[in-house]
C-alpha positions, 0 to 999 in steps of 0.5 A, a space after each residue: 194733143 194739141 199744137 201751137 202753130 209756129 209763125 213762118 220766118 219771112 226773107 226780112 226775119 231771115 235778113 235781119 237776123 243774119 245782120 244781127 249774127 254778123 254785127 255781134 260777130 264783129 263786136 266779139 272777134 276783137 276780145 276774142 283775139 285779145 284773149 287768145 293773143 293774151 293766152 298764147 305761149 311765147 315761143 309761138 306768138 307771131 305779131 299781128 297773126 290772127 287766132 282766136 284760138 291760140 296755137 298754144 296756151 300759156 299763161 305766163 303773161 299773167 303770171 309776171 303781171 301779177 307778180 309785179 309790184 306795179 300791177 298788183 299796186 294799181 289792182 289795189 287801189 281800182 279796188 279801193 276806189 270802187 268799193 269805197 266810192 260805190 258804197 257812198 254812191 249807192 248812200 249819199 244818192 238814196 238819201 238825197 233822193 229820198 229827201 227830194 221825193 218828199 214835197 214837206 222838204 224845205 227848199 225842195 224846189 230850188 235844190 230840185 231845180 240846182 239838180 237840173 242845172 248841172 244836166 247844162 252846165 258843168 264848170 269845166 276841167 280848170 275848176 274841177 282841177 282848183 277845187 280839188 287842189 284847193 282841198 288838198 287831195 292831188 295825189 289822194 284817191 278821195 280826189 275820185 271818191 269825192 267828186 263823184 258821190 252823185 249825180 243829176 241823172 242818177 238822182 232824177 231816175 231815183 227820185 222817180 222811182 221812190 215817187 211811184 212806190 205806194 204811198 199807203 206803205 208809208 201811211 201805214 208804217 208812220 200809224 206804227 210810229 216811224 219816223 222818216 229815217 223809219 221809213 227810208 230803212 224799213 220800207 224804201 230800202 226794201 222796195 228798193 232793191 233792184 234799184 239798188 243793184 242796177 244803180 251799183 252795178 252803174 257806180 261800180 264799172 263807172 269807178 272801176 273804168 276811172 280813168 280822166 280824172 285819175 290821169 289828171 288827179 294822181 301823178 304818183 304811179 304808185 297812187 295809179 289806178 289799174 286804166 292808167 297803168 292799162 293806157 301807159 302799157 298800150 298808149 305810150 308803150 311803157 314797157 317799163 310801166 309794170 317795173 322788172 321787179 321779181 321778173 326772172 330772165 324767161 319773164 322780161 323776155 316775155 312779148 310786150 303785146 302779150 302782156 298789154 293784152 292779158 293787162 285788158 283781160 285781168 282790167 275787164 275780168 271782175 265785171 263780168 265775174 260780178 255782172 251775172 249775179 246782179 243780172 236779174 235785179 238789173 233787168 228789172 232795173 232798166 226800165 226804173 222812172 220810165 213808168 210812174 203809177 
């Protein structure tokens, strides 16, 4: 039996992985006093004490917050928006890259080059706002949908990696007799798929953290989104912000900072839930357009 020689850790291998350990530590001790203070019973709650496992579990802040009318309103419509906007993301984007992948296209050029120009130049806020208001979507969720179907960057890397697909997949599917729509569905799509994922995974958490634009689109609170109802909990401290509406006695007397921490919980939750079955197609999709062949 033969043994492969293990390499021998230098004091720098042993330096730089204490750093690496440290620093992770450090990015995960605030979650992890977000979720124990989250899951600690009030009766034994001491403000600003720090626990990363709680003295005594509870789960009642969840309880009232999913029990109330505003949470459960702005739950809803995150997931509206999110669904709805990452499906015609993931569409409006492929198609519009497949189509400025293809150099017959007319006018590929000057679309290509308006493309790049919104990398620069963005009009700005007061623009955005009147053309919005103008189309008459304040206070309406397709105000968040609409102005986000794509992007330049989104675009560029897809296009690129349509362009390094190969090319005789195409011949051969076009001598079989499809068109070009033939062609998008039955041999890009295909193709496609960690793209696909990297790039719904990118829309969905972009549409599930909308917060600017929902702050200043929607003034309704029932039309909040669940980062606006999150910023007027920890923010501005609005313990009114979820309503009293079907709180017992026990549940109103809850802690405000309990509850504010189990509202981040609930808000971060359904990515890390999707994150692990996407996780394989995104690995392979980080590297998309960073190699053409």
């Amino acid at each position: 039996m033969s043994f492969i020689p293990q390499k021998r850790l230098s004091l720098g291998d042993y330096i730089n992985y204490t750093l690496v350990t440290l620093i992770s530590l450090m990015c995960l001790a605030p979650f992890l006093y977000v979720v124990s203070v989250s899951l600690t019973d009030p009766e034994v709650y001491v403000p600003f004490k720090f626990n990363i496992i709680p003295e005594k579990f509870s789960l009642d802040s969840y309880m009232y917050l999913l029990s109330t009318n505003s949470f459960l309103s702005a739950l809803k419509n995150t997931i509206y928006i999110t669904i709805v906007g990452t499906i015609l993301n993931i569409v409006v984007t492929f198609t519009m890259a497949y189509g400025l992948s293809r150099k017959s296209l007319p006018g590929r050029t000057i679309i290509l080059y308006a493309v790049v120009f919104t990398l620069v130049f963005n009009p700005g806020i007061v623009p955005n706002y009147l053309l919005v208001q103008g189309l008459g979507l304040i206070n309406n969720h397709w105000s968040l949908i609409l102005v986000a179907l794509t992007n330049a960057w989104s675009l560029i890397i897809i296009k690129s990696f349509i362009e390094a697909l190969p090319y005789e997949l195409e011949e051969a599917a076009r001598i079989d007799g499809c068109n070009d729509i033939g062609v998008f569905l039955r041999i890009i799509i295909p193709l496609s798929k960690p793209a696909i994922a990297t790039f719904t995974l990118f829309f969905a958490v972009a549409h599930w953290n909308t917060y600017f634009n929902a702050l200043i689109y929607l003034t309704d609170s029932s039309m909040w989104t669940l980062q606006v109802l999150i910023k007027t909990l920890v923010i501005d401290s609005g313990s009114n912000a979820i309503g009293q509406a079907g709180a017992t006695g026990d549940q109103a007397a809850l802690p405000q900072e309990t509850i504010r921490m189990a509202s981040i919980v609930l808000a971060i939750l359904p990515i890390l839930v999707v994150y692990p079955f996407l996780q394989k197609y995104f690995a392979k999709g980080v590297m998309l357009g960073s190699v053409k062949g």
